[in-house]
C-alpha positions in Angstrom: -13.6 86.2 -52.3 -10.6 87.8 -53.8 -7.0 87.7 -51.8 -7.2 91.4 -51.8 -10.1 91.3 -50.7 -9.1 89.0 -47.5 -6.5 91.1 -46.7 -8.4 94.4 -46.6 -10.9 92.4 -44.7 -8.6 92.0 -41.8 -6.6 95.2 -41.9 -8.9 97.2 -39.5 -8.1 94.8 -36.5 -6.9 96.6 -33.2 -4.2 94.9 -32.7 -1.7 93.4 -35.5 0.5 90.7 -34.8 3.4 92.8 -35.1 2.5 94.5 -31.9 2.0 91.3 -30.3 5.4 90.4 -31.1 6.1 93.6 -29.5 4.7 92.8 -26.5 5.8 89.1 -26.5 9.5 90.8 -27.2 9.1 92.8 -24.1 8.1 89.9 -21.4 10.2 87.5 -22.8 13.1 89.4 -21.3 11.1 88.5 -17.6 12.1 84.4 -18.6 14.5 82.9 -16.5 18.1 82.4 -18.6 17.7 78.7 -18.2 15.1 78.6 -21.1 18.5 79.0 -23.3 19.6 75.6 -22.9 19.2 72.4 -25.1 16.5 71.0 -24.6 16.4 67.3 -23.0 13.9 64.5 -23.4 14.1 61.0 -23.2 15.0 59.4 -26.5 14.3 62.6 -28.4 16.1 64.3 -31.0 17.8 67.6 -30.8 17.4 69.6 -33.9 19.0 73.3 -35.0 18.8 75.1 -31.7 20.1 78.5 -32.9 17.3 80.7 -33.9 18.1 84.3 -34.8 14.7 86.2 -35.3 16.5 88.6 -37.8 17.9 85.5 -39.7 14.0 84.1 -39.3 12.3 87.2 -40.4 14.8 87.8 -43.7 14.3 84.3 -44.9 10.0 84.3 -43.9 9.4 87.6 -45.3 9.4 86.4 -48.9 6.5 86.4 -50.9 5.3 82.6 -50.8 6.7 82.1 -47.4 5.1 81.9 -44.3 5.0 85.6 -43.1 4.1 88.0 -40.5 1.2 89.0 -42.7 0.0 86.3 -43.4 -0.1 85.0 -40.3 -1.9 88.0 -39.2 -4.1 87.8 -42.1 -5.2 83.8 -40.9 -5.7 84.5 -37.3 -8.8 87.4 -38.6 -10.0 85.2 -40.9 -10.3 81.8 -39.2 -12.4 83.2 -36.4 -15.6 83.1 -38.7 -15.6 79.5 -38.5 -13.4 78.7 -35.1 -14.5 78.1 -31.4 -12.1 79.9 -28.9 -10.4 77.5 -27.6 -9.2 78.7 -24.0 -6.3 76.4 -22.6 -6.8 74.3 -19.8 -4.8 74.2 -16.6 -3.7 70.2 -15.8 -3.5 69.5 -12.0 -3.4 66.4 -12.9 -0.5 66.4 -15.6 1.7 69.2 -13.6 1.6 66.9 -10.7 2.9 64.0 -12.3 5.2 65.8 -14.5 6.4 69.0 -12.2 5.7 71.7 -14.6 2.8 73.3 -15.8 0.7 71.9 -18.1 -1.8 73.5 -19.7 -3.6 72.1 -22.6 -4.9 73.3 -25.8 -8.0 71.7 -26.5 -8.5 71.7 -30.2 -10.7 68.4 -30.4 -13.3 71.1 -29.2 -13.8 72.7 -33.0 -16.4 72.3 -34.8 -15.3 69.2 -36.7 -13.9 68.1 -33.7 -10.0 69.1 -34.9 -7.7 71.9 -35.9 -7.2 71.0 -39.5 -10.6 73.5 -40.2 -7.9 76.3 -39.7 -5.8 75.3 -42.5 -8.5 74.1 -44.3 -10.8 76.9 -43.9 -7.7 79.5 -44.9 -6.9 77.4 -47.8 -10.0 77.5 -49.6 -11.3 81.3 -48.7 -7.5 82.3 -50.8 -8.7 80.6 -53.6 -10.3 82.9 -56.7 -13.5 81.8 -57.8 -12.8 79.9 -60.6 -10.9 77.3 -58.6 -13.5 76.5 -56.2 -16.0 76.6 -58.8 -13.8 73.4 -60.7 -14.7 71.6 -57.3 -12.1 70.7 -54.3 -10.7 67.4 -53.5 -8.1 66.0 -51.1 -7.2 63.5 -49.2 -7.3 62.9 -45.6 -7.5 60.3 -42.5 -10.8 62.0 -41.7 -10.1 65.6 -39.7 -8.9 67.2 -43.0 -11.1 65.8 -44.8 -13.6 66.7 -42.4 -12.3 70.9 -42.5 -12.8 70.7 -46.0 -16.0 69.9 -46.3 -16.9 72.1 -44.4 -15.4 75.0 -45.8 -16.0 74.0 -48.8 -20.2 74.1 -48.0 -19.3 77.3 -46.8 -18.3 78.6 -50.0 -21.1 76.5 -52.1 -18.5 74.6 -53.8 -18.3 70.4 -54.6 -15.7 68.6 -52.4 -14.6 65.2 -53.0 -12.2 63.4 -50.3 -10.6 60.3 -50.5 -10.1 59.0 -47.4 -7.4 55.6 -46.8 -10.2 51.7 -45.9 -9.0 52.1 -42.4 -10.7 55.8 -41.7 -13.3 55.0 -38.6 -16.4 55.5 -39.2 -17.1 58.1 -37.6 -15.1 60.3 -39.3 -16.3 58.7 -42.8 -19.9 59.2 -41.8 -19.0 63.3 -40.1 -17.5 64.0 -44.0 -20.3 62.8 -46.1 -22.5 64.8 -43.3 -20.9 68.3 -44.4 -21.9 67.3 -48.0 -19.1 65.8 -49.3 -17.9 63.1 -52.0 -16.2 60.4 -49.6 -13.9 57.5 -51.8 -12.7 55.2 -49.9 -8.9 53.9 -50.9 -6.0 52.4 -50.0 -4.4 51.3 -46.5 -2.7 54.2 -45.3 -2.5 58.2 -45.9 -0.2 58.0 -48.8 -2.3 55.7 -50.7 -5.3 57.9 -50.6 -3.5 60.9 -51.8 -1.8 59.2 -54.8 -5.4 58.3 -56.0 -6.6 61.9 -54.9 -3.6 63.3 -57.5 -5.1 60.7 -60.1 -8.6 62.1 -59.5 -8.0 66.0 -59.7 -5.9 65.5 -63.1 -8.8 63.3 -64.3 -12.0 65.5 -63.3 -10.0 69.1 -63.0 -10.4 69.4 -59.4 -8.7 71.8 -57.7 -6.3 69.8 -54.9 -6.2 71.0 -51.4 -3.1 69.5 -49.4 -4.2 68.0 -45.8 -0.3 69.5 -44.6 2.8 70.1 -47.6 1.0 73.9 -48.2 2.3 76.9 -47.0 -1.4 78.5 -47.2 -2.8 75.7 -45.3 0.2 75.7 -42.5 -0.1 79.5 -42.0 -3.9 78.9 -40.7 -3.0 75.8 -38.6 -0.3 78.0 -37.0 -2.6 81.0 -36.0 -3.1 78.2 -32.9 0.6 79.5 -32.1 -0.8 82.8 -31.6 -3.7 82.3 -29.4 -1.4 80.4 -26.9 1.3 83.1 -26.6 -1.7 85.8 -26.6 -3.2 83.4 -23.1 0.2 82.2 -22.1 2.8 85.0 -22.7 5.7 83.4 -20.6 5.2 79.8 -22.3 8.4 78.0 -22.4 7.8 74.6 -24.1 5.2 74.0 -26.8 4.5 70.4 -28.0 2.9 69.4 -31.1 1.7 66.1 -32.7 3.6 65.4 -36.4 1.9 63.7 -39.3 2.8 65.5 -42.5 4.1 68.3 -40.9 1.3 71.1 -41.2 0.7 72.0 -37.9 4.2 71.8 -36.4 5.7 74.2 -39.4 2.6 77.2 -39.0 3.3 76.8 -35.2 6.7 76.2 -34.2 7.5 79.4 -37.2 5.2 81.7 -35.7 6.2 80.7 -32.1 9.5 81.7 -32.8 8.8 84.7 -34.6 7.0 85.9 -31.6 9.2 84.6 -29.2 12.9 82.8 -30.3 13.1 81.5 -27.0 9.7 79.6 -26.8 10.5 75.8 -27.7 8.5 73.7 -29.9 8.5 70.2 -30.0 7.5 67.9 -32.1 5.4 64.5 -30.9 5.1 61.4 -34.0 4.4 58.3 -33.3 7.1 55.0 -32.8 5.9 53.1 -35.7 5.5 56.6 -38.0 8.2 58.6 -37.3 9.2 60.1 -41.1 9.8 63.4 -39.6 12.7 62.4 -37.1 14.0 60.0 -39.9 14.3 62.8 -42.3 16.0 65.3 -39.8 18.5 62.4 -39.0 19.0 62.7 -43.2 19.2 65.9 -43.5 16.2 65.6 -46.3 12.6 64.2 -47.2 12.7 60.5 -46.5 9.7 58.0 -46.7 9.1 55.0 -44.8 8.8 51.5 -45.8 5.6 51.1 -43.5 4.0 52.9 -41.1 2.2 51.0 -37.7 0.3 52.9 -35.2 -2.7 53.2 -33.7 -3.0 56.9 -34.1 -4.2 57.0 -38.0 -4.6 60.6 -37.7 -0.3 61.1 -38.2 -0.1 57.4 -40.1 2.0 59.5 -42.5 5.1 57.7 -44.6 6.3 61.0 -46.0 6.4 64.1 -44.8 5.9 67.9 -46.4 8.6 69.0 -49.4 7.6 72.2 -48.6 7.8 72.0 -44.9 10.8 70.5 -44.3 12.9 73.4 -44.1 11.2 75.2 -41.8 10.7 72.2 -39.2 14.7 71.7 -40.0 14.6 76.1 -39.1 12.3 75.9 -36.4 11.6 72.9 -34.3 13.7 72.3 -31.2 13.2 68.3 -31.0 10.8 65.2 -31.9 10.0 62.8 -29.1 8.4 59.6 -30.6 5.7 58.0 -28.3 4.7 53.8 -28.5 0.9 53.4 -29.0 0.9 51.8 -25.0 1.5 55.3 -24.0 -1.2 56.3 -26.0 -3.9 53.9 -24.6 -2.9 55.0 -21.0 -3.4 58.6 -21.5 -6.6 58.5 -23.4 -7.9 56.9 -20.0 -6.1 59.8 -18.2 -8.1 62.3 -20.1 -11.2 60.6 -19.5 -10.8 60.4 -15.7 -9.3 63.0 -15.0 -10.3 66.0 -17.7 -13.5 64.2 -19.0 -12.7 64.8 -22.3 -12.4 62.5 -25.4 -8.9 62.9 -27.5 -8.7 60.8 -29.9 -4.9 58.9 -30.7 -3.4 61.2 -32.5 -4.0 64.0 -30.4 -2.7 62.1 -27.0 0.7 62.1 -28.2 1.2 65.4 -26.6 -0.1 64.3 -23.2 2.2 61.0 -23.5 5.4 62.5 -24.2 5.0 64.7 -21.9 6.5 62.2 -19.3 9.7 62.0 -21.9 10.1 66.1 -21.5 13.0 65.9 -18.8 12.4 69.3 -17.5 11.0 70.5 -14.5 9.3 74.3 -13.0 8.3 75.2 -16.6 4.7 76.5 -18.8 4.6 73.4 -21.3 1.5 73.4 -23.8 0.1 70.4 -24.8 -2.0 70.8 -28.2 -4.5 68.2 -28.1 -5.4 68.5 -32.1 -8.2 66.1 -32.3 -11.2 64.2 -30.8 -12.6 62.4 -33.7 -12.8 58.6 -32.4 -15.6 56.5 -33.2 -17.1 54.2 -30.2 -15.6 50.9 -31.0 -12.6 51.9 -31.1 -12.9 54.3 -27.4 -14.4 51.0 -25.7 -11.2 49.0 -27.5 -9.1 51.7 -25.9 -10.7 52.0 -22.4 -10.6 48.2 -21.8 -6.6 48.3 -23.1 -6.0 51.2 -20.7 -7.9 49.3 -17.6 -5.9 46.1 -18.3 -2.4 48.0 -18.5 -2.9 49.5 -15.5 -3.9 45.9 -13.6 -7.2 47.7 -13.2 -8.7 44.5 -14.8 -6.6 41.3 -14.8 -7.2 37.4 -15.1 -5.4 34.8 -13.5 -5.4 30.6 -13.9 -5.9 28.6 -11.5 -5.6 24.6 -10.9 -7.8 23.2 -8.3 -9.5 19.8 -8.2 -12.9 19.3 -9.4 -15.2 18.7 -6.5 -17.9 20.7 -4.8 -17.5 23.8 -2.9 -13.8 24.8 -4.9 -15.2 27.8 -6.8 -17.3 29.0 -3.3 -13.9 28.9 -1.6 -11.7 30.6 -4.0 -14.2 33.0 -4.9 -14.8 33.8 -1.2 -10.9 34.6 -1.0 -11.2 37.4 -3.6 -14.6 38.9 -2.0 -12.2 39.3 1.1 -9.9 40.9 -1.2 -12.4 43.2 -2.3 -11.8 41.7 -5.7 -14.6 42.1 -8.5 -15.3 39.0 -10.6 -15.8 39.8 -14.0 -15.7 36.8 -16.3 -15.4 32.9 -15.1 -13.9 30.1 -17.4 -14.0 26.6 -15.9 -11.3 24.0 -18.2 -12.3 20.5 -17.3 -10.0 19.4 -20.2 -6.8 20.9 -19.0 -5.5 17.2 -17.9 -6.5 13.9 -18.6 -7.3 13.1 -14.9 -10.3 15.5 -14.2 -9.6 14.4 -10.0 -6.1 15.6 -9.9 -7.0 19.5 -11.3 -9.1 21.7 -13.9 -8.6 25.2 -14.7 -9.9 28.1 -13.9 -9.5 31.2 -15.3 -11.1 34.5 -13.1 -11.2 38.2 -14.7 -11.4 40.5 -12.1 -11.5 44.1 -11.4 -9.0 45.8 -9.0 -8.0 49.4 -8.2 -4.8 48.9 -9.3 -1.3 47.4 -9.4 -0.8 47.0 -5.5 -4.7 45.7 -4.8 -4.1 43.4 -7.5 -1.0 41.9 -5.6 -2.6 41.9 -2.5 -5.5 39.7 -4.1 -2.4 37.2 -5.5 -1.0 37.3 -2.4 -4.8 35.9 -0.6 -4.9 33.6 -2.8 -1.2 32.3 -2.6 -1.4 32.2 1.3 -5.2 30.1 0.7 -2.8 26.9 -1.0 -3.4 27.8 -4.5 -0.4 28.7 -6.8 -2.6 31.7 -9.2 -0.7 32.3 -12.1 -1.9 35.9 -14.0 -2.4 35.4 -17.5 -3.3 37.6 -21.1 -6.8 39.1 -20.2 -9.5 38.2 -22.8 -11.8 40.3 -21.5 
């Protein structure tokens, strides 16, 4: 399909974007004049707050720029292969945070994440030469997972190379689509420098997971649909890997509104993006550790950087505790799966020191296979002395296990696992071990089952669960 012949596609529409902006232009002026100030997190980073939407629209409106049209053009054209994702209103989250949260569940596409926007956009600009010389890219698993789908769409070979640590899952939902999976390297960056090798040595046309300004503009059009369902929304946060999504959403967001903030979301032990804002250019990291493989990224987009450095109000970087936590808030409270990278949203959320506001939380991502949700869960349940074990020392004779086992049952303690140490001192008469993993309901029921146990004679001391 031809690029004119995308763009005539999509001209009919009722409404253009420009007449959203319109729109947008008008109720913005309802937003109370606090939304002007800095914004102010926990450990974040400020970036340039001065956005002029003339400034923005001079510099965008260039030819291989992410534009108005364009934009406009993605939004038509990403709907063939999209679900509509409707946010979601969090009682849950606006009660523990004191905004409102609502939350834009993206792990509900197709392929179970966003990156079909970008990757879907991407391919249907291409002439038909280039997908006819095959596709290739590389990808953690939900780019990878876009393109092959896209490119089964359009009939054409796609060959990913995904980094040895990919879950399964997402290996095995890649090679479903039809696609060439090769499996390489540790991390992200790894896996693109062989998919470079690759495309030079077989001709394949390369399709960049985030540092393209084709791809960006159809992972922004999610900027659109939330200001089209949530005019008056003030704060906008994004995960960061590479950069894709935050530069196609945090430029159209302010396009459409200069007073929306957008902020970006990376994790601790991956944070190139608030490294090379602190530089003032590209950077790459020694080493990236984080349980959220999905933005395991060392270097960031080239291409992106300056408009993140234009348009994004702030990073907030987010430990991978937090991350374990809020997958089990999801779960019990939303039942929905969101896999690690896509929970940084919902855990910095706490780290957003604002209050009364619309905050969006884009959940890009639900791609997790089953060992790693159960690793997860049983993480979560432990942190939040939901399960806990403690050692205790009591002699070895009959009738010690019935009575200290007796004391949690009063407690309305649940005995999980039982280890019994008859080795833990040379005189088996004086004391043995025993180590009890229990279930509790929480941080205070597990004290009060210490405290039995303490005011019973025996001195419990809580240790590292194995469980």
């Amino acid at each position: 399909m031809a690029k004119e012949a995308q763009t005539n596609e999509v001209s009919g529409k009722e409404e253009t974007l420009k007449e959203q902006i319109s729109k947008t232009e008008g109720v913005s002026m309802e937003k109370e004049t606090s939304m002007e100030e800095e914004t102010s997190m926990e450990g974040g980073q400020s970036t340039d707050g001065g956005h002029s939407a003339e400034a923005l629209q001079e510099e965008l409106y260039s030819e291989e720029g992410l534009t108005l049209e364009k934009f406009e053009e993605a939004s038509e054209v990403v709907k063939r292969v999209t679900l509509e994702t409707k946010l979601v209103f969090s009682e849950y989250l606006s009660a523990q945070t004191g905004n409102k949260v609502y939350l834009k569940p993206e792990n509900m596409q197709l392929t179970g994440a966003y990156k079909l926007r970008g990757a879907y956009y991407k391919i249907c600009t291409l002439s038909e030469e280039e997908r006819a010389k095959g596709l290739i890219t590389a990808s953690a698993g939900n780019h990878a997972q876009g393109v092959a789908y896209a490119a089964k769409a359009y009939g054409a070979k796609a060959v990913i190379v995904m980094p040895t640590t990919t879950p399964l899952m997402k290996v095995n939902r890649t090679k479903g689509y039809g696609a060439e999976v090769v499996l390489y390297g540790d991390v992200y960056d790894e896996a693109c420098a062989k998919a470079y090798e690759l495309a030079e040595a077989n001709g394949y046309t390369f399709i960049h997971p985030f540092d393209d300004l084709t791809v960006a503009t159809g992972q922004g059009t999610i900027a659109m649909e939330i200001v089209k369902e949530l005019p008056l929304v003030d704060y906008i946060l994004v995960p960061i890997g590479g950069g894709g999504l935050a530069t196609g959403v945090a430029t159209l967001a302010k396009l459409l509104n200069p007073k929306i903030k957008v902020i970006g979301v990376e994790p601790a032990g991956a944070n190139c993006m608030q490294m090379s804002l602190e530089q003032g250019h590209v950077v790459t990291l020694p080493k990236v550790t984080t349980i959220a493989d999905g933005t395991a990224v060392k270097t960031p987009g080239s291409k992106l950087f300056p408009y993140i450095q234009k348009n994004l109000d702030g990073i907030i970087t987010v430990e991978d505790h937090e991350l374990v936590v809020s997958f089990l808030d999801m779960v019990e409270n939303h039942k929905i799966i969101v896999e690690n990278s896509g929970l940084l949203t919902v855990a910095a959320l706490k780290h957003l020191n604002v209050r009364g506001k619309k905050v969006v939380s884009i959940l890009s991502g639900g791609n997790m296979d089953v060992t790693t949700m159960s690793s997860v869960v049983q993480q979560g349940l432990i942190m939040r002395d939901r399960i806990f074990t403690v050692s205790i020392l009591l002699p070895d004779k009959p009738g010690e296990l019935y009575k200290v086992s007796g004391i949690i049952a009063r407690a309305n303690g649940n005995v999980v696992e039982l280890e019994h140490n008859q080795f833990v001192t040379t005189n088996r008469n004086t004391a043995v071990e025993l180590r009890i993993t229990m279930e509790a309901f929480g941080t205070e029921h597990k004290n009060q089952i210490m405290t039995s146990l303490e005011e019973a004679g025996y001195k419990p001391r809580q240790v590292n669960s194995s469980f």
